[in-house]
MMTF fields as JSON, N, C-alpha, C and O atoms, coordinates in Angstrom:
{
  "mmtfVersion": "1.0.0",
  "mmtfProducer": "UNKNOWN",
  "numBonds": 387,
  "numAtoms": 388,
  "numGroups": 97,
  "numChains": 1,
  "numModels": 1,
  "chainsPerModel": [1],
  "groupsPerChain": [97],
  "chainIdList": ["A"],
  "bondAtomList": [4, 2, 8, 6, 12, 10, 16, 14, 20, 18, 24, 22, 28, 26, 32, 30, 36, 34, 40, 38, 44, 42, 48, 46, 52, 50, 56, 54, 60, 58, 64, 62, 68, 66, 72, 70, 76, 74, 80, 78, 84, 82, 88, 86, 92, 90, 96, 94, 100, 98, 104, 102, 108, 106, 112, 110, 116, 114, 120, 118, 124, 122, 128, 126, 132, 130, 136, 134, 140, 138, 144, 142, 148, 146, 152, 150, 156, 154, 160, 158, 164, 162, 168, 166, 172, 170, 176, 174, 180, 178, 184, 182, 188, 186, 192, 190, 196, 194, 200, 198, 204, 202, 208, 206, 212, 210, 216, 214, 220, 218, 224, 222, 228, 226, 232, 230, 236, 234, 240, 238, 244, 242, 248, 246, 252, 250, 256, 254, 260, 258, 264, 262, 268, 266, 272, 270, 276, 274, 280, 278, 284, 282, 288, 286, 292, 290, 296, 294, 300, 298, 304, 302, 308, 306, 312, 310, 316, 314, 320, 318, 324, 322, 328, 326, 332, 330, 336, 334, 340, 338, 344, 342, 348, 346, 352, 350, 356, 354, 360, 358, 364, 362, 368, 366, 372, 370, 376, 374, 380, 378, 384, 382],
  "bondOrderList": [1, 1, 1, 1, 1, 1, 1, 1, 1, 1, 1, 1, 1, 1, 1, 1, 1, 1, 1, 1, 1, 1, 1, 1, 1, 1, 1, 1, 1, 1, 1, 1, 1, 1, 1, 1, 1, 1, 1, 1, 1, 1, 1, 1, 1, 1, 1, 1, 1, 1, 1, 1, 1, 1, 1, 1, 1, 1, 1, 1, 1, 1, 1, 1, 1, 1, 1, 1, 1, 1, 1, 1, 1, 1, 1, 1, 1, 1, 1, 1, 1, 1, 1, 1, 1, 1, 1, 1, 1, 1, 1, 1, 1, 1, 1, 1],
  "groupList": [{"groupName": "UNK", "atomNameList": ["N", "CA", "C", "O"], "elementList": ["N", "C", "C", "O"], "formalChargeList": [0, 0, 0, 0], "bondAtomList": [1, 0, 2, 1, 3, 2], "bondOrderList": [1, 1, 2], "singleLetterCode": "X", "chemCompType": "L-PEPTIDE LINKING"}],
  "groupTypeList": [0, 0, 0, 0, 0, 0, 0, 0, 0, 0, 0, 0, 0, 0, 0, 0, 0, 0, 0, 0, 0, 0, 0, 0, 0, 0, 0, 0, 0, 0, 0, 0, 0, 0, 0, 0, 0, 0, 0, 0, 0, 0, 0, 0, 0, 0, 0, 0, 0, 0, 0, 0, 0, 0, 0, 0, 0, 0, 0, 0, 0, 0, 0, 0, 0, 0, 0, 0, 0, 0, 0, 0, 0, 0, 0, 0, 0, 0, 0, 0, 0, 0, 0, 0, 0, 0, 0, 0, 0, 0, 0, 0, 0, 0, 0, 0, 0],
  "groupIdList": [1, 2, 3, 4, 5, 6, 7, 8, 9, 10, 11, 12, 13, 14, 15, 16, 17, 18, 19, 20, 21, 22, 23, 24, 25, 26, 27, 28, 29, 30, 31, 32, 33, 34, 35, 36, 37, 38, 39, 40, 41, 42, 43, 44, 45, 46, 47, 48, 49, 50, 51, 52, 53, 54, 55, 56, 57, 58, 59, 60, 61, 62, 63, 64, 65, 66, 67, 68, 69, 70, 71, 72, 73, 74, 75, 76, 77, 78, 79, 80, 81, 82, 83, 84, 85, 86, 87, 88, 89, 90, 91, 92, 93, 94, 95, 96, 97],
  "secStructList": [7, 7, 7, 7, 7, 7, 7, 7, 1, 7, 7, 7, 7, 7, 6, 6, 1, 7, 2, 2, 2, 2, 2, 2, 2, 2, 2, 2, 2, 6, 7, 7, 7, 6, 6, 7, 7, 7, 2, 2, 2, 2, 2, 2, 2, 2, 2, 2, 2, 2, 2, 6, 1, 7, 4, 4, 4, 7, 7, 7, 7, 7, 6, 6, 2, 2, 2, 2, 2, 2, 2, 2, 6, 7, 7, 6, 2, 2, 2, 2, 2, 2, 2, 2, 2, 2, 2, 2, 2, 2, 2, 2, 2, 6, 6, 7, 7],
  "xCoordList": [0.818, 0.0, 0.867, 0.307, 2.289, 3.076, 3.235, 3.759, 2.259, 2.313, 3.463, 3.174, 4.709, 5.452, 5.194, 4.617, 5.669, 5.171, 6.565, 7.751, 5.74, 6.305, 7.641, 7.535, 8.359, 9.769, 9.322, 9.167, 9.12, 8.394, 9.189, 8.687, 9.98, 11.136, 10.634, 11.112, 9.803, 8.968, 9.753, 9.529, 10.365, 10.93, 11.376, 12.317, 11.349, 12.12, 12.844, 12.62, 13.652, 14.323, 13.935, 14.096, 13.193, 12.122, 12.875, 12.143, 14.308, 15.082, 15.076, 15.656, 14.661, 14.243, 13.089, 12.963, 12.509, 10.519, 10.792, 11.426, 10.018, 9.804, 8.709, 7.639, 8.785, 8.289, 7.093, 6.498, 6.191, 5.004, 4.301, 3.169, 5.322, 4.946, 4.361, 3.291, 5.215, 5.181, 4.195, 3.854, 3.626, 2.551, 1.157, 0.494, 1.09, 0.163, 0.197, -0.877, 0.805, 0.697, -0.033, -1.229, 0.706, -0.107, -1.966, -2.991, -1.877, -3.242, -4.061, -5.181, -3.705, -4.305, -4.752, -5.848, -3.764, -4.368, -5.161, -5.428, -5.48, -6.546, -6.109, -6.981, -4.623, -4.148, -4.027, -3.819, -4.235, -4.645, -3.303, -2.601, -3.059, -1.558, -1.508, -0.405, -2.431, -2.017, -1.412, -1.415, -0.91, -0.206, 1.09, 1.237, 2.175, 2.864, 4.263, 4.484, 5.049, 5.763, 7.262, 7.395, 8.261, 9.694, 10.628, 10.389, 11.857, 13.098, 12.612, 12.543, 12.056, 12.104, 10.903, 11.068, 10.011, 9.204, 10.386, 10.584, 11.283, 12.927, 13.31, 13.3, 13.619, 14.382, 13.543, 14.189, 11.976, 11.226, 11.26, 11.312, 11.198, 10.93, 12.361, 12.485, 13.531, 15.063, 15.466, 16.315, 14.953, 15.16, 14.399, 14.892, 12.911, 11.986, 13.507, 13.768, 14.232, 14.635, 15.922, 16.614, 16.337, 17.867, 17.675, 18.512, 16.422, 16.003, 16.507, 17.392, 15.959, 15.632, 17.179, 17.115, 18.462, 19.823, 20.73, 20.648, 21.691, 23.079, 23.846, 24.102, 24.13, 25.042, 25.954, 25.411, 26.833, 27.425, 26.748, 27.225, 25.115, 24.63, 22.921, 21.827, 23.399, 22.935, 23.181, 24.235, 21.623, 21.624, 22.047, 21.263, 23.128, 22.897, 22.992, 23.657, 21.947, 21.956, 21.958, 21.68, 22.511, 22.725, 21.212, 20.563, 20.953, 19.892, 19.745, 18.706, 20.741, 20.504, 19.726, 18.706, 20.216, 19.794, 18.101, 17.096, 18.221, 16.822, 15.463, 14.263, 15.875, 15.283, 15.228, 14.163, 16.55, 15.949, 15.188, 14.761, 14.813, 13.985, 12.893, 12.347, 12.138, 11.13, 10.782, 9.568, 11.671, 11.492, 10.659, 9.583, 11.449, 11.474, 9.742, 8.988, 9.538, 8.571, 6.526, 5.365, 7.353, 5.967, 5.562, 6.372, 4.61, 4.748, 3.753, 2.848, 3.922, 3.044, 2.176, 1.062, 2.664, 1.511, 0.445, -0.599, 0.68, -0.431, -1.274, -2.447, -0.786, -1.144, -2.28, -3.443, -1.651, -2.462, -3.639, -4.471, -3.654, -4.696, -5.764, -6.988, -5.052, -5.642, -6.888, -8.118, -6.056, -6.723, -7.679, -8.584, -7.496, -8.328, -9.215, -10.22, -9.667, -10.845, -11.485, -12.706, -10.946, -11.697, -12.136, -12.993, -11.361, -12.06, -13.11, -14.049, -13.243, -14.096, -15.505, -16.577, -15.332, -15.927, -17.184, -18.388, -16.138, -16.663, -17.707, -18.83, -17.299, -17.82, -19.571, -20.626, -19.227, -20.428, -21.37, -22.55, -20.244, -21.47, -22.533, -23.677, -21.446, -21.967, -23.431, -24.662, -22.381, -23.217, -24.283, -25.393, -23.753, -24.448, -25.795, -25.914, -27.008, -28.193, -28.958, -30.077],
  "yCoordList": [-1.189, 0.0, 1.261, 2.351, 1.178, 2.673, 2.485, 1.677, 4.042, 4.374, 5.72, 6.916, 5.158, 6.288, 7.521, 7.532, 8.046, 9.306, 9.393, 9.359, 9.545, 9.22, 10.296, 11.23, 10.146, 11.167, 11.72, 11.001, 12.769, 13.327, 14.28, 14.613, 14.655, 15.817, 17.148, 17.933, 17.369, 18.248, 19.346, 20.556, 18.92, 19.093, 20.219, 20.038, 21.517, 23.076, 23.183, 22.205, 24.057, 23.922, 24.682, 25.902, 23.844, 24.52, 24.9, 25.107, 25.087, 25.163, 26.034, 26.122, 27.016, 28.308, 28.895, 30.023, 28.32, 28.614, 27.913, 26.87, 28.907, 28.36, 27.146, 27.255, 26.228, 24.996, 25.867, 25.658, 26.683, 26.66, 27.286, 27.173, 27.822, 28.003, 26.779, 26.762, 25.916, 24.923, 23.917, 22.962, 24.034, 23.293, 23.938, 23.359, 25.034, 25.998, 25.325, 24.794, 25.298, 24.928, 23.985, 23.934, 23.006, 21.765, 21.692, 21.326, 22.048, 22.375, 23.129, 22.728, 23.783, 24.663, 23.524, 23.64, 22.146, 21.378, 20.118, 19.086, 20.347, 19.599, 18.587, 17.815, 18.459, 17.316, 18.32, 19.523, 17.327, 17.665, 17.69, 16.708, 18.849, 19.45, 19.263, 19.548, 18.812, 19.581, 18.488, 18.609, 17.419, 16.487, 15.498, 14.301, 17.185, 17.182, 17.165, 18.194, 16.285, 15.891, 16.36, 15.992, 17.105, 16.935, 17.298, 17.349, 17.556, 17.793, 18.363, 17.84, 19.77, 20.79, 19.848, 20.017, 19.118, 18.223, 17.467, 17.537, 16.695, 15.854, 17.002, 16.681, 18.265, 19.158, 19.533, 19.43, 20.029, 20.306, 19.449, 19.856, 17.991, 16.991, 16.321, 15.857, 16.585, 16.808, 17.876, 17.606, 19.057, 20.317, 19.717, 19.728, 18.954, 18.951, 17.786, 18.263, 16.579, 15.976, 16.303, 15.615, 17.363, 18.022, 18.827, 18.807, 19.506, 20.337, 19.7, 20.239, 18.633, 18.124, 17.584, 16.472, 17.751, 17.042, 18.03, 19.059, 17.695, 18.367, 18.052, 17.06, 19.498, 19.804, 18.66, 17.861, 18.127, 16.513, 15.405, 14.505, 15.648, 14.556, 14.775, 14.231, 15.758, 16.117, 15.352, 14.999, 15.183, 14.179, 14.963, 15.705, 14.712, 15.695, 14.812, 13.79, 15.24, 14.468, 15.476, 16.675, 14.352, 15.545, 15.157, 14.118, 16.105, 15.955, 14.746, 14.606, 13.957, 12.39, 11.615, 10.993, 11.666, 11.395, 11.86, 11.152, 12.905, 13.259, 12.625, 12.582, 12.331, 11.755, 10.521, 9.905, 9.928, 8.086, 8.065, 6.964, 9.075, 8.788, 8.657, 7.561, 9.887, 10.083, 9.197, 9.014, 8.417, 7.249, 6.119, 5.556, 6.027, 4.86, 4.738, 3.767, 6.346, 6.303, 6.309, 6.532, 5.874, 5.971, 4.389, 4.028, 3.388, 2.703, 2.559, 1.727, 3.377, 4.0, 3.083, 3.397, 1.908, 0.708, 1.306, 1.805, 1.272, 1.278, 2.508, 2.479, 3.301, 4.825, 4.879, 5.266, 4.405, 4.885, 3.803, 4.08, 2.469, 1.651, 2.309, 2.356, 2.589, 3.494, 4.632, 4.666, 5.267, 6.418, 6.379, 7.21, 5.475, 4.802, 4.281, 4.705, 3.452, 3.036, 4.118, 4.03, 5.054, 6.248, 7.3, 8.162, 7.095, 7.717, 7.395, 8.19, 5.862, 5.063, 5.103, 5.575, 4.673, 5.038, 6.196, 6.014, 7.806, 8.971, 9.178, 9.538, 8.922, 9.03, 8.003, 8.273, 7.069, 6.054, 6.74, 7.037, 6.977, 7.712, 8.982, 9.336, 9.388, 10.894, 10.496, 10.495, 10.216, 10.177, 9.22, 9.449, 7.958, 6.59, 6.758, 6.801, 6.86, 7.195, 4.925, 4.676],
  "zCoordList": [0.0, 0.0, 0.0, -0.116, 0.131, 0.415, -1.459, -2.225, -1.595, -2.878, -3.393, -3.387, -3.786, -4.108, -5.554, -6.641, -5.077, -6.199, -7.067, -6.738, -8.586, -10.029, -9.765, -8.97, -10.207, -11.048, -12.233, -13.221, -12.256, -13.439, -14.178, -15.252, -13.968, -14.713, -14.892, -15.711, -14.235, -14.087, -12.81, -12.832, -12.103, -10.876, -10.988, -11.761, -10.696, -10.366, -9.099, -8.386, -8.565, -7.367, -6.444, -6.475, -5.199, -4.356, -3.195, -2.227, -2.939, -1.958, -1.648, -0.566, -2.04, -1.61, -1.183, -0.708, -1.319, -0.822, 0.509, 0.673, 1.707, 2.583, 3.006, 2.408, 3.758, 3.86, 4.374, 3.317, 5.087, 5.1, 3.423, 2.952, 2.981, 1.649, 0.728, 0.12, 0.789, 0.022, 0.674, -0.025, 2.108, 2.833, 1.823, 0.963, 2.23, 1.503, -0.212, -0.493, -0.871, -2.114, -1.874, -2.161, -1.237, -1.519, -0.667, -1.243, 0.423, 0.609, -0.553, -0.871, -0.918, -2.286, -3.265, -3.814, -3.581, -4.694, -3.998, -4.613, -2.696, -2.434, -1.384, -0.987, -0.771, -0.054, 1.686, 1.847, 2.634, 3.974, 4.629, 4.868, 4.868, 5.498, 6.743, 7.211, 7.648, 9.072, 10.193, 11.418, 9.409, 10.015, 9.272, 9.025, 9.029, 8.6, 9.492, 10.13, 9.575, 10.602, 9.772, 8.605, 10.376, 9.813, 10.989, 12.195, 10.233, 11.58, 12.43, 13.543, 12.163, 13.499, 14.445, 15.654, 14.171, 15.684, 16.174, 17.387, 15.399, 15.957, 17.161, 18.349, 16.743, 17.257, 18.544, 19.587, 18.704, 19.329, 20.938, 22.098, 20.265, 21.189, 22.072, 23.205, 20.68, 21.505, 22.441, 23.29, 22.383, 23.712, 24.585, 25.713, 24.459, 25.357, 26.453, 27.558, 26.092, 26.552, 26.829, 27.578, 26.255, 26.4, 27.897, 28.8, 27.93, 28.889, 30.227, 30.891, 30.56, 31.846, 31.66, 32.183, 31.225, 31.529, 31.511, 30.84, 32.324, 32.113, 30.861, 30.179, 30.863, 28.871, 29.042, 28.28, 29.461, 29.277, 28.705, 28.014, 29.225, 28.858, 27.979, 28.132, 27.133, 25.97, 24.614, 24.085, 24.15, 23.046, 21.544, 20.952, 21.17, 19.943, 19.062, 19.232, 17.341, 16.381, 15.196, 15.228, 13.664, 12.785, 11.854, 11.982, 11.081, 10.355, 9.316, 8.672, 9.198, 8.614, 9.618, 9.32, 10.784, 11.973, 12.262, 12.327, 12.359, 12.776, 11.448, 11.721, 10.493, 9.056, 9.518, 9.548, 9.999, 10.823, 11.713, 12.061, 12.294, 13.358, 12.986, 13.11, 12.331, 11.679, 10.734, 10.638, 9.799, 9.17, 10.276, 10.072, 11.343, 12.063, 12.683, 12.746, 13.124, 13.878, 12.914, 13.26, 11.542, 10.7, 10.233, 9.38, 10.512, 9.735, 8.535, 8.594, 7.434, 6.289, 5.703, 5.283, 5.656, 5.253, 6.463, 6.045, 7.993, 8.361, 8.218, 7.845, 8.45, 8.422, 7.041, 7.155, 5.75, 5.139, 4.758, 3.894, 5.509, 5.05, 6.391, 6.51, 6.942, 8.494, 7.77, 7.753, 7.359, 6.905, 5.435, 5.37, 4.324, 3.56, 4.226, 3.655, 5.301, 6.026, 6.661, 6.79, 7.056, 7.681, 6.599, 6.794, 5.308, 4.306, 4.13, 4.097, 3.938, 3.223, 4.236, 3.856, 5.221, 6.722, 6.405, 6.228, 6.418, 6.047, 5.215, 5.57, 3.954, 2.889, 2.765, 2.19, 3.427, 3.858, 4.463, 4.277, 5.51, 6.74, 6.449, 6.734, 5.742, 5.412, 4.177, 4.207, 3.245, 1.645, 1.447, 0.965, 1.937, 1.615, 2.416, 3.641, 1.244, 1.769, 1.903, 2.352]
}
């Protein structure tokens, strides 16, 4: 079910647009933004645990790092057969007379 998205050569260089920019785009063509996970939640949730320790025993990681985590902590088969049933669910509930 993890459906990857085509290589299209279509590709321009978005390294410069800021990421709520580019959230916004994509909400604009119809896809649901607001549980959009990247480094800075890694970073967020690393101060939350850096906080409570002495600088000796501070976790530091580099941004390859913070990408394994976030890898680690998704498992996308489920997520999206998850969320296809609650589509499907929805759409029942709502429409299906």
């Amino acid at each position: 079910m993890n459906r990857e998205i085509p290589n299209t050569k279509n590709i321009v260089d978005l390294s410069n647009i800021e990421s709520r920019d580019l959230m916004l785009e994509l909400k604009s063509r119809g896809y649901y933004t607001d549980l959009i996970f990247g480094i800075g939640d890694v970073d967020w949730n690393l101060k939350s645990i850096n906080d409570d320790r002495d600088e000796a025993d501070h976790i530091k990681l580099d941004d390859s790092e913070k990408i394994d985590i976030l890898d680690n902590c998704f498992n996308t088969d489920w997520y999206c057969e998850r969320m296809n049933d609650n589509i499907l669910d929805e759409i029942l509930n709502r429409y299906d007379s």
